[in-house]
FIROGU-624614 format. One record per residue (C-alpha): residue number from 1; residue in one letter; x, y, z. Coordinates in Angstrom, 1 decimal, decimal comma. Layout:
BEGIN
+-----+------+--------+--------+--------+
: seq : type :     px :     py :     pz :
+-----+------+--------+--------+--------+
: NUM :    a :      X :      Y :      Z :
...
+-----+------+--------+--------+--------+
***
This chain:
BEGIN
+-----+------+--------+--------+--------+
: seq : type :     px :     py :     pz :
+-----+------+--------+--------+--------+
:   1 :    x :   -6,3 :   29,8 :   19,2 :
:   2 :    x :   -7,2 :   31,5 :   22,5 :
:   3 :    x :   -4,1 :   31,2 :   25,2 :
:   4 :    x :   -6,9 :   29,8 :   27,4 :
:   5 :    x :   -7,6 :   27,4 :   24,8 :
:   6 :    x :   -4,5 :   26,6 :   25,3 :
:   7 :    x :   -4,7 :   25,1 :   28,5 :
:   8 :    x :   -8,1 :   23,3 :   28,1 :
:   9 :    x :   -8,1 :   19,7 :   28,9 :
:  10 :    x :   -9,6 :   18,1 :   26,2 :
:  11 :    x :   -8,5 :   14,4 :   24,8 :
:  12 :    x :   -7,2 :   15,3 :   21,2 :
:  13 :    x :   -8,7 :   12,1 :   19,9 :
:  14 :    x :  -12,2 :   13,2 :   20,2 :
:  15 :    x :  -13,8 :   14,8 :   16,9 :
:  16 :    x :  -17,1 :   16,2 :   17,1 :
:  17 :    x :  -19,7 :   15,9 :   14,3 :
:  18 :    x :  -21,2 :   19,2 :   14,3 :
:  19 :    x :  -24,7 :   18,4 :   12,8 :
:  20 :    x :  -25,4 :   15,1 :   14,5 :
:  21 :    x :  -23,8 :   16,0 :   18,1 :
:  22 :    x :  -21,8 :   12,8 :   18,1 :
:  23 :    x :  -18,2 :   12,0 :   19,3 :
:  24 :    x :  -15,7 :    9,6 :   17,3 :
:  25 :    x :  -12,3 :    8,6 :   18,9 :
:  26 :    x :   -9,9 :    9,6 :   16,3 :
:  27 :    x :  -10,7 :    9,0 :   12,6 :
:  28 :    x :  -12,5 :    6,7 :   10,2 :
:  29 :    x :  -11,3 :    6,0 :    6,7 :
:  30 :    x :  -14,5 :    5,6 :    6,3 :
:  31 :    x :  -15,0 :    9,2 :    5,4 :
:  32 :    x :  -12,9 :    9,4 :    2,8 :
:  33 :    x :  -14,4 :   10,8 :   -0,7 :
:  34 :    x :  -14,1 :    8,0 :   -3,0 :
:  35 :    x :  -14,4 :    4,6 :   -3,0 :
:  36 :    x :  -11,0 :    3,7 :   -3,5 :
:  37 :    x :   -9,4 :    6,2 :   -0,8 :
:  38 :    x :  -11,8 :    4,6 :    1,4 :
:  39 :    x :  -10,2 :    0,9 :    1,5 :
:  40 :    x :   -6,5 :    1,6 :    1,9 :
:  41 :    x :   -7,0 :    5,0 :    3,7 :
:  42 :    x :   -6,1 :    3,5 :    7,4 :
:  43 :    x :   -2,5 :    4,9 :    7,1 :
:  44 :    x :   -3,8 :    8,0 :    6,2 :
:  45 :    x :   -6,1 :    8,3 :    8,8 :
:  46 :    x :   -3,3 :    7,0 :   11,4 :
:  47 :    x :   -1,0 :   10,1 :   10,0 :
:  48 :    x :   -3,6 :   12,3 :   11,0 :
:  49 :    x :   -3,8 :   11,3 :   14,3 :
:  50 :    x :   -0,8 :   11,2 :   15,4 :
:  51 :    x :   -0,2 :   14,8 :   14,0 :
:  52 :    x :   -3,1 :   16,1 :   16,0 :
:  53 :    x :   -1,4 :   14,5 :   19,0 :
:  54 :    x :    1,5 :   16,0 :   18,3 :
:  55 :    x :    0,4 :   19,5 :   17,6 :
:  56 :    x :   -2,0 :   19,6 :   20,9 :
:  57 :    x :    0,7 :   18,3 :   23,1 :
:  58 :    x :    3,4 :   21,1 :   21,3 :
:  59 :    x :    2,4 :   24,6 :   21,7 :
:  60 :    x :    5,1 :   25,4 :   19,5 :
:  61 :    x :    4,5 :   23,1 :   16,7 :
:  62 :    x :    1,3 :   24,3 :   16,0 :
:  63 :    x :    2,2 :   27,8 :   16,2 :
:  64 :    x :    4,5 :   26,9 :   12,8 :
:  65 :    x :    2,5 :   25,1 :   11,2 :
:  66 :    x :    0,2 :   26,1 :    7,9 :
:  67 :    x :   -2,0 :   24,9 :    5,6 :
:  68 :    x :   -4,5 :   22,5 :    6,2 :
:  69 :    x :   -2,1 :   20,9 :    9,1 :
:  70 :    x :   -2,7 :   23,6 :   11,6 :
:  71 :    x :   -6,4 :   22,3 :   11,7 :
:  72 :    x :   -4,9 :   19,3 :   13,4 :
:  73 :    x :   -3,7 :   21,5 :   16,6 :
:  74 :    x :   -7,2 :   23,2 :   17,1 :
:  75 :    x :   -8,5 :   22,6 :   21,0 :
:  76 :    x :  -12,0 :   21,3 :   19,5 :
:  77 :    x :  -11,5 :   19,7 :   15,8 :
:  78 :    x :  -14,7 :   18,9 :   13,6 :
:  79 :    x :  -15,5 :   16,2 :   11,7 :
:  80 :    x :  -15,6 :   18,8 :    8,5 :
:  81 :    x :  -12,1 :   20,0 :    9,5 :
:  82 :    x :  -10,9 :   16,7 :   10,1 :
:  83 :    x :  -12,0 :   15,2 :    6,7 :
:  84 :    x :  -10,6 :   18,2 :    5,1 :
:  85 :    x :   -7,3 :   17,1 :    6,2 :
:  86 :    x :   -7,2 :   13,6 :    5,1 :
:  87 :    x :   -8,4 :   14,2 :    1,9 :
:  88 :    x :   -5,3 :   16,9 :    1,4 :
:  89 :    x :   -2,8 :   14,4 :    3,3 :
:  90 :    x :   -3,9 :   11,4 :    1,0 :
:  91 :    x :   -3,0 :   13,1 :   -2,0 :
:  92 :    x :    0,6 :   14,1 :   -0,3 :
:  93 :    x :    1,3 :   10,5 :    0,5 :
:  94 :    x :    1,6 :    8,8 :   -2,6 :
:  95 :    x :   -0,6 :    6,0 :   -1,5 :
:  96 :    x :   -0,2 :    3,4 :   -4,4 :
:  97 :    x :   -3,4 :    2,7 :   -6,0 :
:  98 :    x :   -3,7 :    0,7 :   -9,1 :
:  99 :    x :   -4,6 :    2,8 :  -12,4 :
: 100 :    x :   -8,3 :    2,0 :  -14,5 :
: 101 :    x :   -9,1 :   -0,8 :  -11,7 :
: 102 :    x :   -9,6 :    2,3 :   -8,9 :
: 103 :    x :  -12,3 :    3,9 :  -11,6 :
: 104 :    x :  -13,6 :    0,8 :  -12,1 :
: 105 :    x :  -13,9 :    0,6 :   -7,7 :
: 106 :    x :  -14,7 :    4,4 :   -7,3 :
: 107 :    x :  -17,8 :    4,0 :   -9,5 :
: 108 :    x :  -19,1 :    0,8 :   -9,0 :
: 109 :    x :  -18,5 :    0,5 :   -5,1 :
: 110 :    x :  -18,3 :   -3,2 :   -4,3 :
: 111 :    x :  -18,4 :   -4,3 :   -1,2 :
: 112 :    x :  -16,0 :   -4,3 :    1,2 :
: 113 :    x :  -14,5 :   -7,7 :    1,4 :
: 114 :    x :  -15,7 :   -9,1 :   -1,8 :
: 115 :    x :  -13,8 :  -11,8 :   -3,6 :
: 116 :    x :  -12,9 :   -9,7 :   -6,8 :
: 117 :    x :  -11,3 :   -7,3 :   -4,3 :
: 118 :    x :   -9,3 :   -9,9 :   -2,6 :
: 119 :    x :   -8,0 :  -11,0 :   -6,0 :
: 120 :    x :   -7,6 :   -7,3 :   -7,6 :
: 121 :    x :   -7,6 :   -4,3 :   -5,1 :
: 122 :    x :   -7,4 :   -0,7 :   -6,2 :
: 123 :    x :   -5,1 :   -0,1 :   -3,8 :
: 124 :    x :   -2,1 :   -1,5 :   -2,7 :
: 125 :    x :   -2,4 :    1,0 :    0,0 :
: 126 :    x :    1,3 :    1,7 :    2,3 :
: 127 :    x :    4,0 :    0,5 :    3,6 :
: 128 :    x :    5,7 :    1,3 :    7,0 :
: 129 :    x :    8,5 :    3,2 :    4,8 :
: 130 :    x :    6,5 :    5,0 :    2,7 :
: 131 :    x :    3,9 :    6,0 :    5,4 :
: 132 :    x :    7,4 :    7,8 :    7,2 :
: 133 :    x :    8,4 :    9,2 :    4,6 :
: 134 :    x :    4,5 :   11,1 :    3,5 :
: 135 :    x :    3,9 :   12,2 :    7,6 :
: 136 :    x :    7,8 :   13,7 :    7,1 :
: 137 :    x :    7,1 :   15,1 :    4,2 :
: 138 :    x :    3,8 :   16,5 :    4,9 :
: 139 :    x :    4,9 :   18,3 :    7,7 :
: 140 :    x :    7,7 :   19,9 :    6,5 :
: 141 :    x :    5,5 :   21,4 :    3,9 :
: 142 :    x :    3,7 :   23,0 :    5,8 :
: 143 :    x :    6,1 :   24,1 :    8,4 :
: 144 :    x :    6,9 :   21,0 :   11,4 :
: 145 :    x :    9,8 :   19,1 :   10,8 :
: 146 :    x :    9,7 :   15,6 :   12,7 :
: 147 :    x :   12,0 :   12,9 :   13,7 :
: 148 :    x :   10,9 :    9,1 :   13,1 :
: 149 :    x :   11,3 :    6,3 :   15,3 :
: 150 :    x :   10,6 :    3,1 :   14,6 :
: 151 :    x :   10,7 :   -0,7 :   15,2 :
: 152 :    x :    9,9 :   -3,3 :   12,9 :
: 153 :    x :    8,0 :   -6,2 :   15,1 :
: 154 :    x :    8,6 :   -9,6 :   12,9 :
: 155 :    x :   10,4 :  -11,6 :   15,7 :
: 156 :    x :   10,5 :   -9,2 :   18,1 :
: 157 :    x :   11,0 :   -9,3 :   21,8 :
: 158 :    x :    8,5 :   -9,1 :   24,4 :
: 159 :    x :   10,2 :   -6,7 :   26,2 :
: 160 :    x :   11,3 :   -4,5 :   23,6 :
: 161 :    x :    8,2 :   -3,9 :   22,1 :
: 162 :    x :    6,7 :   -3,2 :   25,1 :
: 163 :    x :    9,1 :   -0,8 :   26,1 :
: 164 :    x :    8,7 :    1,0 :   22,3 :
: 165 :    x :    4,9 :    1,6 :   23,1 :
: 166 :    x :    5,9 :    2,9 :   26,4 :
: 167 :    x :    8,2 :    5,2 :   25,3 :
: 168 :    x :    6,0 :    6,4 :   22,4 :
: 169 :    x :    3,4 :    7,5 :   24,2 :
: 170 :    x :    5,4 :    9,1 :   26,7 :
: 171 :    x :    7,1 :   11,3 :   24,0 :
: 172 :    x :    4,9 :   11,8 :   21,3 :
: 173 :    x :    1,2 :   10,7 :   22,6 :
: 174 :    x :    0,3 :    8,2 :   20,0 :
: 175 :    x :    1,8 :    5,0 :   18,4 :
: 176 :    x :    1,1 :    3,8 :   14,7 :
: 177 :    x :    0,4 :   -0,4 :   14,5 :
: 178 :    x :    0,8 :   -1,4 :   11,4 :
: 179 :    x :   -0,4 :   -5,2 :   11,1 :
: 180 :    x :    0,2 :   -6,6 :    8,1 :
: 181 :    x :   -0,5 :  -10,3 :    7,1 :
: 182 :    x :   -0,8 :  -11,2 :   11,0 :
: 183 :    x :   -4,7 :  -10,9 :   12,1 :
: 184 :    x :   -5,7 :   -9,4 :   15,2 :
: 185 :    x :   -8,5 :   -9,5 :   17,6 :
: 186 :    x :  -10,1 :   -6,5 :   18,7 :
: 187 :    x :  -12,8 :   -5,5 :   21,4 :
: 188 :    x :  -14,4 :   -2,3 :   19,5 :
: 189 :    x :  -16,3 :   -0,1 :   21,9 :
: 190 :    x :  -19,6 :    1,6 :   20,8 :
: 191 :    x :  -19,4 :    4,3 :   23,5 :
: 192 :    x :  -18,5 :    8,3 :   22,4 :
: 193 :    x :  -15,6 :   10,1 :   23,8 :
: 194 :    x :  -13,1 :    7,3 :   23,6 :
: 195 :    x :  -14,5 :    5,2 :   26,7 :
: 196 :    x :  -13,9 :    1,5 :   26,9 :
: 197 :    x :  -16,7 :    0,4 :   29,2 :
: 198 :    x :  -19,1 :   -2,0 :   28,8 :
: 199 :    x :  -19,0 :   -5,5 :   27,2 :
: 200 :    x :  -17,4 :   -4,1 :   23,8 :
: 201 :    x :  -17,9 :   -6,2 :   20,6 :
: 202 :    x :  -15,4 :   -8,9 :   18,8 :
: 203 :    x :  -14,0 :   -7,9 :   15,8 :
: 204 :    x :  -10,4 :   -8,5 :   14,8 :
: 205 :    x :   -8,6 :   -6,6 :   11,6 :
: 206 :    x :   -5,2 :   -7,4 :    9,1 :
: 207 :    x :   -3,4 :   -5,2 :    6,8 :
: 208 :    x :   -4,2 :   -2,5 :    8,8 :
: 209 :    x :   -3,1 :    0,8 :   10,2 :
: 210 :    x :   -4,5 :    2,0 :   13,6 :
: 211 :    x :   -3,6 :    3,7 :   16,3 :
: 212 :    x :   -2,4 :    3,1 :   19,9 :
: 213 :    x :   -2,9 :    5,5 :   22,6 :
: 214 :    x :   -2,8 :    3,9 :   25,6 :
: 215 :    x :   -1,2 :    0,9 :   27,8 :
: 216 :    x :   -3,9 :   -0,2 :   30,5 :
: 217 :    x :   -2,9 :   -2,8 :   32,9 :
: 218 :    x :    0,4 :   -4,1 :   34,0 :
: 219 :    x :    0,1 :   -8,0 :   34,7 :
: 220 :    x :   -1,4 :   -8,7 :   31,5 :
: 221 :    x :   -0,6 :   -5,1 :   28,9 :
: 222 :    x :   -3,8 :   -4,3 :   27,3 :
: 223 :    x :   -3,2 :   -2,2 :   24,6 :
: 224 :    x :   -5,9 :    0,5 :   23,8 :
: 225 :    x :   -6,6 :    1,7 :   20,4 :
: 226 :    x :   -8,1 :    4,3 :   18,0 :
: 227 :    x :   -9,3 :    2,6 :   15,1 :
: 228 :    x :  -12,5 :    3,3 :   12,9 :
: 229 :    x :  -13,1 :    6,3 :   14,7 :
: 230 :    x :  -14,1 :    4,2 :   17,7 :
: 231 :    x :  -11,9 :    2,9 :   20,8 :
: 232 :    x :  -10,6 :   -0,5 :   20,7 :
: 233 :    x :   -8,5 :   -2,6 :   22,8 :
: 234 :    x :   -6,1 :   -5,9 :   22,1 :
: 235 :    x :   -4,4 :   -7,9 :   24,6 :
: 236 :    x :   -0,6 :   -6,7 :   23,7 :
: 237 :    x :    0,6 :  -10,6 :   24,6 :
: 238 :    x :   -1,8 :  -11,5 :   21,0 :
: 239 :    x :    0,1 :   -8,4 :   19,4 :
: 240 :    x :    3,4 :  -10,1 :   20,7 :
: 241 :    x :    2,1 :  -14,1 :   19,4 :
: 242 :    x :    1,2 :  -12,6 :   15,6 :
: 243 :    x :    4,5 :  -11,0 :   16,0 :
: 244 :    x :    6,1 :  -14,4 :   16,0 :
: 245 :    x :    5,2 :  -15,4 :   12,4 :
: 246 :    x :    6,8 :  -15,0 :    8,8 :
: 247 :    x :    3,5 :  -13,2 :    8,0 :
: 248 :    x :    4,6 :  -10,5 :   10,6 :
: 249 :    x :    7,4 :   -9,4 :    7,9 :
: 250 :    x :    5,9 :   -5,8 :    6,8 :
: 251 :    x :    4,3 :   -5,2 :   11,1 :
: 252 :    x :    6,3 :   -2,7 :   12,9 :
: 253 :    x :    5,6 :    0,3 :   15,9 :
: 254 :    x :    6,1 :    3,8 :   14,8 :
: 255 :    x :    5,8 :    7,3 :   16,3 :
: 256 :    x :    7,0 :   10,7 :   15,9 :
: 257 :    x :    8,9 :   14,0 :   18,1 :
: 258 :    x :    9,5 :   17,2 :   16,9 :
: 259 :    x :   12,7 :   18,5 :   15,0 :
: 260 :    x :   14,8 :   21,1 :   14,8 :
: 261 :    x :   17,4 :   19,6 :   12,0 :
: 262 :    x :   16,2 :   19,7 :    8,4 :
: 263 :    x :   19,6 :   17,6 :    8,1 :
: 264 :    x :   18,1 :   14,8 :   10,1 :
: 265 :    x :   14,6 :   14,7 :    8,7 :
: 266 :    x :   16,4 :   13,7 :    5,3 :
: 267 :    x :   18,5 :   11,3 :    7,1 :
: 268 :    x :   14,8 :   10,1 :    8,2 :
: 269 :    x :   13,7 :    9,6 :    4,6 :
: 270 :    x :   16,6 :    7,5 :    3,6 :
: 271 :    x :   16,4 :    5,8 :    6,6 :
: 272 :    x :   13,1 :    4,9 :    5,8 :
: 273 :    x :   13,8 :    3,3 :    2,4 :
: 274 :    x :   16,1 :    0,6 :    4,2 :
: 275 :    x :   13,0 :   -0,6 :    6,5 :
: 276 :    x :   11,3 :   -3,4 :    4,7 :
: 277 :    x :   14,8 :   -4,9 :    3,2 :
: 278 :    x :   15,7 :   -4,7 :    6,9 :
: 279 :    x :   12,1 :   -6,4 :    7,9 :
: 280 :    x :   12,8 :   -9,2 :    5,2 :
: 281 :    x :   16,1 :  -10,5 :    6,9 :
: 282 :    x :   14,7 :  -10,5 :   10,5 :
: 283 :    x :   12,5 :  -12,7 :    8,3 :
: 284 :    x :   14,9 :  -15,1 :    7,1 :
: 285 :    x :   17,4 :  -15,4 :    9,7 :
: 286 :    x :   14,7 :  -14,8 :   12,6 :
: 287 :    x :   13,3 :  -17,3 :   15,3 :
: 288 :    x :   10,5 :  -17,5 :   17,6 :
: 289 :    x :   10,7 :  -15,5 :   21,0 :
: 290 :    x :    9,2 :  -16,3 :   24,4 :
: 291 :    x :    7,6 :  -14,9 :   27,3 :
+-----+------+--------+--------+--------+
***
């Protein structure tokens, strides 16, 4: 990379499609290879984003990283390059598909949605702790080593939540939502290059990975998204409602900041493994918040 490449504004959420011209807004699982990696790749494709955010944003990252990662910190990334990385980082994040039943998916290809999927995925895809523990893991193999922060949601205060998103974005660029159980409505935009103008369509999503890059608004926090390689936007007070169910049990905010201590990345992964028994008191012993 060129030093003045460097210093080019250019969103890192935007991936160009070299044959067809067009502009997506971060990935779409979508893309995936087979079948299979294609329904429970949104945590994959979340990873991926938030890497590239943190590799643009750090000079110094990306000048350590290797392999396929370093893709991730080029000014202009392509589709090709970008699919390239997923399809390596799914296979480095033990993402837990069920054995015979995602042959029987891969070859097949039901549709998305069907009842015999609802009743036997291939996939039973990630969970918060296991997604921290593949980006950490990923990274340090090829050369960044990361520090985790995150905040499991079920019950969670206004405020605080809030003020997680905030701070993410200020320090790392990007926030993971993970939404479990809890649905979601979502404006999706059509437009390229991330914008979120125009009317928008409905669409809503659950068990579900994307990404947040952006608070708009201060009255009422509308919380902009990068999901299905388009731009979405939720209202963050609906984020905050969901929040306030036993379903929310397996939701939670996570983002990422460079590293220095190999020592502390492993305290990371252990600290990872402690998440969902965590998640599942605030369950129990949690109650309702207001705002």
């Amino acid at each position: 990379m060129k030093d003045s490449e460097k210093t080019e504004k250019t969103d890192p959420f935007i991936i160009l499609d070299e044959e067809t011209g067009e502009k997506f807004y971060g990935g779409d699982q979508a893309w995936f290879r087979r079948n299979t990696m294609t329904f429970a790749g949104c945590g994959v494709v979340a990873a991926a984003n938030v890497l590239r955010e943190l590799l643009c944003r750090n000079p110094e990252l990306y000048e350590r990283a290797g392999g396929r990662l370093k893709l991730l910190g080029n000014v202009i990334i392509t589709k090709a390059e970008y699919v390239s990385v997923i399809n390596d980082l799914y296979k480095n994040m033990l993402v837990a598909e069920l054995p015979v039943v995602n042959l029987i998916y891969d070859k097949t290809k039901p549709k998305y949605g069907s009842k015999l999927l609802n009743r036997i995925p291939p996939s039973f895809g990630m969970s918060t702790g296991s997604l921290i523990r593949g980006i950490l893991t990923y990274a340090k193999k090829n050369g960044v080593l990361l520090h985790s922060c995150c905040l499991t949601t079920v019950f969670q205060d206004y405020d605080k939540g809030l003020d997680f998103i905030k701070k993410g974005l200020s320090e790392a660029g990007a926030v993971i939502l993970m939404t479990s159980h809890n649905r979601h409505s979502l404006t999706v935009y059509k437009n390229t290059a991330g914008e979120i103008s125009g009317k928008g369509a409905s669409s809503s999503m659950k068990t579900h990975f994307a990404t947040i890059t952006d608070v708009i608004q201060e009255e009422e926090p509308l919380i902009k998204l990068s999901t299905w390689g388009k731009a979405a936007t939720v209202p963050y007070r609906e984020l905050f409602e969901s929040w306030q169910k036993r379903r929310a049990y397996v939701s939670s905010l996570i983002y990422f900041v460079p590293e220095r201590s190999r020592a502390l990345v492993r305290a990371d992964m252990r600290k990872s493994v402690a998440i969902m028994p965590s998640a599942m008191l605030k369950t129990i012993a949690g109650k309702r918040k207001h705002k």
